[in-house]
Structures are given as C-alpha cells and as structure tokens.
N, C-alpha and C positions, 0 to 999 in steps of 0.2 A: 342439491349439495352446494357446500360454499367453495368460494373461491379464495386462492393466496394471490397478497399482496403482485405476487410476479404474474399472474393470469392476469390480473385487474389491469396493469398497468400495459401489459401485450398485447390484451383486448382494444387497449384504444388505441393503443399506437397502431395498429392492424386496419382501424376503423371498423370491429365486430364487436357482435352484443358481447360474445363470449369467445375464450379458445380456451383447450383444454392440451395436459400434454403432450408430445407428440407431433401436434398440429404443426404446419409450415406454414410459414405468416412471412410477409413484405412488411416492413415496422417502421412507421415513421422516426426517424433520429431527430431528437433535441439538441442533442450537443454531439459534435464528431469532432477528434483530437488525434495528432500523431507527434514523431519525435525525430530528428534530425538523424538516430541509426536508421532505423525502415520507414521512414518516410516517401520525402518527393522522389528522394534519387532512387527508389523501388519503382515508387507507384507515377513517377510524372509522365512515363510516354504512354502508359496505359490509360489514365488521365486527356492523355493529345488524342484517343483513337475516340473519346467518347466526348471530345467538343471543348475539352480545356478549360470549364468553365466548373466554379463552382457555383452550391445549388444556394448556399444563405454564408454570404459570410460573418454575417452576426453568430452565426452556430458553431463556428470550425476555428478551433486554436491549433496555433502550432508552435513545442515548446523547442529549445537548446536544452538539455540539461544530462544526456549522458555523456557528451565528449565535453561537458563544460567543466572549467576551462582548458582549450584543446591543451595536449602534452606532444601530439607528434604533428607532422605535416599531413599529413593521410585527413588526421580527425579534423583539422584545420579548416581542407578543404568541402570535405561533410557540412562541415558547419555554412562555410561558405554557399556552397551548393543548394543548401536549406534555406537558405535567409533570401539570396537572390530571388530564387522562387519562390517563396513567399514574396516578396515586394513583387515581384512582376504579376504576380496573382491577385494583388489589393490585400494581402491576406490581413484583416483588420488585428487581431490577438495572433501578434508576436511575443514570444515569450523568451530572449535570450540568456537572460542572467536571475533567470526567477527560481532555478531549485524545481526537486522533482515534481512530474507535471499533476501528478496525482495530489498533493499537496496544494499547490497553486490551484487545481481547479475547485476546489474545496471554499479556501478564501475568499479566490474573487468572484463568488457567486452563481459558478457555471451548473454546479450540481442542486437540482431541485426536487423534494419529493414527487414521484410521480411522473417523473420522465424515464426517455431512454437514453443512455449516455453510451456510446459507442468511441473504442479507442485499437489507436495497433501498440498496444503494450498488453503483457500478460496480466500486468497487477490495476487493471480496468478496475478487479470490482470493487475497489475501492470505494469507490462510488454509492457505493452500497449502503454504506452507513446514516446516508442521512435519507434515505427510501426510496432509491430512483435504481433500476433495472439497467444497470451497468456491468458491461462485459467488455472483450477483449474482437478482437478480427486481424486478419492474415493484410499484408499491402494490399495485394489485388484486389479483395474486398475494399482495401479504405477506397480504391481510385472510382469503383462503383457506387460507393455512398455518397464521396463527394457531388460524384456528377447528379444523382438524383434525392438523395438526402433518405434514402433508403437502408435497409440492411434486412437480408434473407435470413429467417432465424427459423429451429427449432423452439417447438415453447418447450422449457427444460421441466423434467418430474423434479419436485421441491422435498427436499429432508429440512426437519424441521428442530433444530437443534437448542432446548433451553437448558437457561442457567438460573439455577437457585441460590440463596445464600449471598453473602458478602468476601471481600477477597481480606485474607486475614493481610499481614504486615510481611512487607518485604516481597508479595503478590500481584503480580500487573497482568494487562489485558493480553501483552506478550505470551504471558504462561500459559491464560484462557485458551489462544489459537495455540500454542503448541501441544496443550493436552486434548484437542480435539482432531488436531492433522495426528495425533501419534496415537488417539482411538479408532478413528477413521479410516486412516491411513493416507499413502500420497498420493494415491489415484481410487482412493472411495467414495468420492464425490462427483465423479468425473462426467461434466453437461449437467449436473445437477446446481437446484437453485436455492442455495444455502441460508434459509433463514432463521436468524439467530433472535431467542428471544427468552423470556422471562424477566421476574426480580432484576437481576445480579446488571440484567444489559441495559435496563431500564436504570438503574444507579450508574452505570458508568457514564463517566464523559462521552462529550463528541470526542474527544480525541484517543481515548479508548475503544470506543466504536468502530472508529477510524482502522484502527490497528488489526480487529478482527475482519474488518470486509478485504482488508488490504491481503490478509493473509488464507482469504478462503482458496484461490487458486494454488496453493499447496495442495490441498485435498483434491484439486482437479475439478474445481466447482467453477461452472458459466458463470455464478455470480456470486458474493455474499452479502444480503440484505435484510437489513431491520425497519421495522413498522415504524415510522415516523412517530414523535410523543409533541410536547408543549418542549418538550428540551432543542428536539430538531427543529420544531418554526422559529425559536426564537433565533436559535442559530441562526438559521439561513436570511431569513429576513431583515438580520440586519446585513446582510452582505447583498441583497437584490432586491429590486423591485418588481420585478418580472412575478407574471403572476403563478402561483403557486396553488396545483390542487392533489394533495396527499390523500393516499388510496389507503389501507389496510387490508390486512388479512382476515377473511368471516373465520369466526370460533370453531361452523363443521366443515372449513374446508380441508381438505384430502393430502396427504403426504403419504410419498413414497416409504419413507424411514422418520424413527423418530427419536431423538438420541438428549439426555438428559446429565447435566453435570453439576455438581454440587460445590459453590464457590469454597465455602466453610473449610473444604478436604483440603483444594489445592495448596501447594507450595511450589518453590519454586525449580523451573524445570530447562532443558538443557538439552537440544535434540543435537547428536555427536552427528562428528563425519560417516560417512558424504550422504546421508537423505535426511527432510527434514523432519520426517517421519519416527525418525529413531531417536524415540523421545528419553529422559532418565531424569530423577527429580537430580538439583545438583548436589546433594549429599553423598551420591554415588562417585561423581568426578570432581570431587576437588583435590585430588593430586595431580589431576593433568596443570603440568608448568605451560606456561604465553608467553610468547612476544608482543600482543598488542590486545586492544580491544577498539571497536568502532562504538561509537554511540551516536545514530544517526538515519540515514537515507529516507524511503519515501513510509516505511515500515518503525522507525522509532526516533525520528527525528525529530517530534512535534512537543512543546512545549512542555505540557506536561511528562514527557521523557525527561527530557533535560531538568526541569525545576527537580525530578526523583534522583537522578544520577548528583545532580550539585549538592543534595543533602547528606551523603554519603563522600563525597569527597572533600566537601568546605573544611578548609584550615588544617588538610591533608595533604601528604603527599604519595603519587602513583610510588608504585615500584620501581626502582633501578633496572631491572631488565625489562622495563613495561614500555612501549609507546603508547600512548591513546591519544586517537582521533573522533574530535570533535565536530557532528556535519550536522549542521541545522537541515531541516526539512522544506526552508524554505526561506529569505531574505524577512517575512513578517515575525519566523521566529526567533531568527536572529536578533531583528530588533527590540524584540520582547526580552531579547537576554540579555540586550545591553541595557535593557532600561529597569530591571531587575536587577545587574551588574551579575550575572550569572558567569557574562566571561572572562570575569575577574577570578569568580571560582574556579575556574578549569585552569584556567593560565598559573594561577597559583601552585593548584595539584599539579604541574608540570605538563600540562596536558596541549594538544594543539588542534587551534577552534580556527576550522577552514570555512568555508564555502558550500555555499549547497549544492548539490550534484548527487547524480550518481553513482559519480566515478568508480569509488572503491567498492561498494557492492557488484557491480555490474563487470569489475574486472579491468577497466578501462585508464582509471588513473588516481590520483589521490592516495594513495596507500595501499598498492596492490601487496600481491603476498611473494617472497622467494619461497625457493623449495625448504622443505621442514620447518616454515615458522608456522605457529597455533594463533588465531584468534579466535577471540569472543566479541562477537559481535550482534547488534540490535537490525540487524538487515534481516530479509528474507528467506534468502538460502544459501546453501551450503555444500552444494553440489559441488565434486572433485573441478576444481579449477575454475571454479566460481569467480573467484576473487583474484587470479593470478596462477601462481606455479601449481600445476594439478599433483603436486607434490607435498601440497599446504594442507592445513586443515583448519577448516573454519567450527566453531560451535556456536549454535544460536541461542541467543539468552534475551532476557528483558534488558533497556537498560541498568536496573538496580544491579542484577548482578554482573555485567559488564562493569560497572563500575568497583563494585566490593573486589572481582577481581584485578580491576588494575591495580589495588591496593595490595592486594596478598602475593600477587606474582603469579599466579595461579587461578582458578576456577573454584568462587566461592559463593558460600553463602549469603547471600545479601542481608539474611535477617542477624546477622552478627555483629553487621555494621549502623543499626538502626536503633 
C-alpha cells in the first residue's frame, strides 16, 4: 500500500523505512520558530534546566510581530524580554519589524518541500502549502526542541480533500477554506493531516495555497499540505539555495476520509459570529450594517489579496460609517504595493494602510473592536473577543468582499463590484 506525502516525509525525519498512522516517532526538525507572546519568557528557564544551549542556530527564528508595534508598557517589555534573549543566545534570524512570522518564513526561504517545520503558533501549518510537514507545539515543547532539535509527534491519519473546477468571479481561495471548515466543521479534522489537492489547487497560486494551509487548523487539523508541482520549485528556489528534496503522495495510498469540492459551484461566502465554522454564502447577509473591515494579517494579507481588494476600490470611495484597515502580510508586500502604487489606491478610498502585525487579529492592537462594532475581516477567526470587546462581532470573508463591503456600508457582494 502507498504512502501520503505526510508518512514520506515523517518517515525520514524518524530516520525509518516507513511509519504508519498512529505510530510515535522522535522527528528531526528543519526549521523551529516562536514569537515574542509564548516564546522565551514561557520556555527560557525550562530552556536553563536542559543546558541553555541551542541545538543549530541556522534552524531557529525568532519573530516580533504580535505586540509589533508595542501600544502598552506590558507588550513593550515582552518585546524587550524577547530580543535580549535572543542576543544573549547568538540567535542568528531575528525578526523585529518583518510582519507575521508565517508569511516571512515563506519569503525568506525557511520552508522547503520536504521538511519538518515546527512552530509555537497555531496557524504553523501554514507551511504546508509549499510540501513540508508543518505544525504547531505548546512552549514546553519548543524548550525541548531547541535543546535537541527534536519534536515527539503522533503520525496524524490524512483526509484527503480535492478540488475540481475553476473559481468563477468575485471567488477566492478564502471561500475554498471557508466552504471546507463549514463542511468539515471546527473540530472535524482534529490531529488529522489535511491534504489538499486536485485541478482547482494545482491552478491556484502560491499565495492561494498559502491561504488554504493557513486556514487548515480551523478544522482542528496537525497540518494542511499540498504535493509540491513545477509551480512550488520554482517558487522556493528562488528564495534558497539549500538543498531541496520534494516527497509526494503514491496514487494507492490510504486516507482516513475523503471529501470532494467543485470550484465551478462556489460563491462567495461569510462564516458569521462567533465560530468559524458557521459558514453562509454572503447573499444571505448583506443587511448586516459595519463599522470597519481588515484587509490583511498572516491569512489575507499577501499580495495577491491586496492587488483583488484595490480593483474593487480604485477611484472609490469607502463608506462614511466605514473605517478600513489596511495590514500588509509582510514589509515584501508592502513593498510590492508601493511599487504597483496600490497605496495610493487605498489612501484614496479613504482607507488606512498600517504595518504588518498581527495586532488587530490577535486582539492586541492596531484596530481592536469596542463593544457592538461589526467587522468584516480577511483574518482567521472570529471567535467572541477575538479582536477586542467580546461584545464585537467579527465576520470572515475574502478580501473581495471585505472590500465591496467597505463600499456599501454593509456586508456585500463582491461580484457587484467587478
């Protein structure tokens, strides 16, 4: 019987012919990563009991980007705290002002088909998109990686999720993961190794891609990962020289579950307050009136977000009762906007184009919510006080329709404005 992509790649990390699911495996880490919330100041005395040292520092980033940039003295100190330690550690990839870490690892090279990518953030499997066996781990765990460049894993059962068809207009990779966490559900994948594939995934962008692995731990999924194409090497390779050996999935290997979507049908969709599960195409809520919309964090902040949402807003102007917040994904995309002159468009529509962070998702700063305001936002989730006053209510959309809503005042269609 064959084996998936995620066996292949656990197998070596293991150092065995084979594993199978179930199996308990010690796995070599490629890349290990944390973030100045659960980082040092969690894991550094646990860290002192096992020798203080880490195991490669070629392997181990460590970013700033949720309290970036600080707003209170508390986060301040965080940061501080973070950074010291890192310097006093050699830590070679410091990442202060680079934007969410999952984005930045992407760019500069750190995620390779074929590896194991080990982070203490939930939205690890990001990673996933260009073929490499990327999950998430608690502190404690990171202080034990560090010291020996290991991680104790379950090999997860794999659901095996394609997509057919083409995305009609007004359609993003956004909708893809929200019509599959709101078929799924928010805990129907849960330690399972989510890969995604057919037609529909093989047309989409890396930054498309990007969006679905990013969003697999909604479903409760160890990971979400796609078979490496000609599209992934070329990606990656120009970002690294490091060598590079892409695994696949055999044709008879074995899934748990196996779940099938047809691009052609989709439209576009809208998971409401507070799971993100509670999906609705948005022709059902466009009378819910907003205060704001995000277009942005480590979930819809990447280029191709933005070049969809500027085409909808160019030589526009938002709504009077609208704010929108403008977060790049990352300082590369940023630059990308400016050299496009994208934030000419936003600033135009009245919009305001901050910094990358991810503050306002994560709740921490940048545009939290008061009690009874509504956004629509291109983040992750949506969970009661997610973003701010658990009084708020967030609804998750694509960029496109983030955007068409800042335009209407309301929660709309995006294909109205295209």
């Amino acid at each position: 019987m064959g084996k998936t992509i995620t066996e292949k790649i656990l197998a070596k990390a293991a150092n065995r012919d084979e594993v199978k699911p179930g199996d308990l495996i010690w796995a070599d880490i490629d890349v290990l990563f944390t973030h100045e919330t659960v980082g040092p100041r969690v894991f550094a005395q646990s860290l002192k009991e096992l020798g203080d040292k880490i195991w490669d520092l070629d392997k181990f980033a460590v970013f700033i980007d949720h309290y970036n940039l600080p707003s209170t003295i508390r986060h301040a100190e965080v940061i501080k705290f973070t950074v010291d330690w890192a310097k006093s550690h050699n830590v070679q990839h410091l990442y202060r002002l680079s934007g969410p870490e999952h984005q930045v690892l992407i760019e500069e090279g750190f995620i390779r088909p074929g590896t194991v990518v080990i982070g203490t953030d939930s939205h690890t499997p990001t990673g996933g998109a260009l073929g490499a066996f990327s999950s998430g781990i608690g502190s404690t765990d990171c202080a034990f990686a560090l010291a020996t460049g290991k991680v104790w894993l379950r090999v997860p059962l794999s659901f095996k999720i394609g997509w057919d068809g083409r995305l009609p207009k007004g359609v993003m990779a956004k909708d893809m993961a929200l019509k599959m966490i709101g078929t799924i559900g928010h805990g129907g994948a849960t330690y399972k190794a989510c890969e995604f594939t057919g037609p529909l995934i093989e047309d989409l962008s890396i930054d498309g891609r990007i969006t679905l692995s990013n969003m697999a731990v909604e479903m409760g999924a160890k990971s979400g990962i796609i078979n490496p194409d000609a599209k992934t090497m070329k990606y990656v390779k120009e970002r690294t020289d490091k060598p590079i050996t892409p695994v696949q999935s055999d044709e008879d290997a074995e899934y748990e579950k196996e779940y099938y979507f047809e691009g052609d049908d989709l439209e576009p969709l809208v998971a409401v307050p507070h799971n993100v599960d509670k999906v609705k195409p948005v022709t059902e809520v466009e009378d819910v009136k907003i205060d704001s919309i995000l277009i942005g964090t480590c979930t819809g902040g990447r280029y191709e977000d933005m070049e969809a949402a500027a085409r909808i807003l160019r030589g526009k102007k938002i709504h009077s009762d609208v704010y929108a917040i403008i977060m790049p994904a990352s300082w590369q995309v940023y630059r990308e906007m400016m050299r496009k002159d994208l934030i000419t468009v936003f600033l135009d529509a009245g919009c305001e184009v901050t910094h990358p962070s991810c503050g306002p998702c994560a709740g921490h700063l940048g545009g939290i919510l008061a009690a009874s305001e509504v956004r629509v936002s291109a983040q992750n989730r949506n969970f009661q006080g997610r973003s701010g006053s658990s009084e708020s209510q967030i609804y998750l959309a694509s960029p496109l329709t983030c955007a068409a809503s800042a335009l209407a005042g309301n929660i709309a269609d995006p294909r109205k404005y295209l």
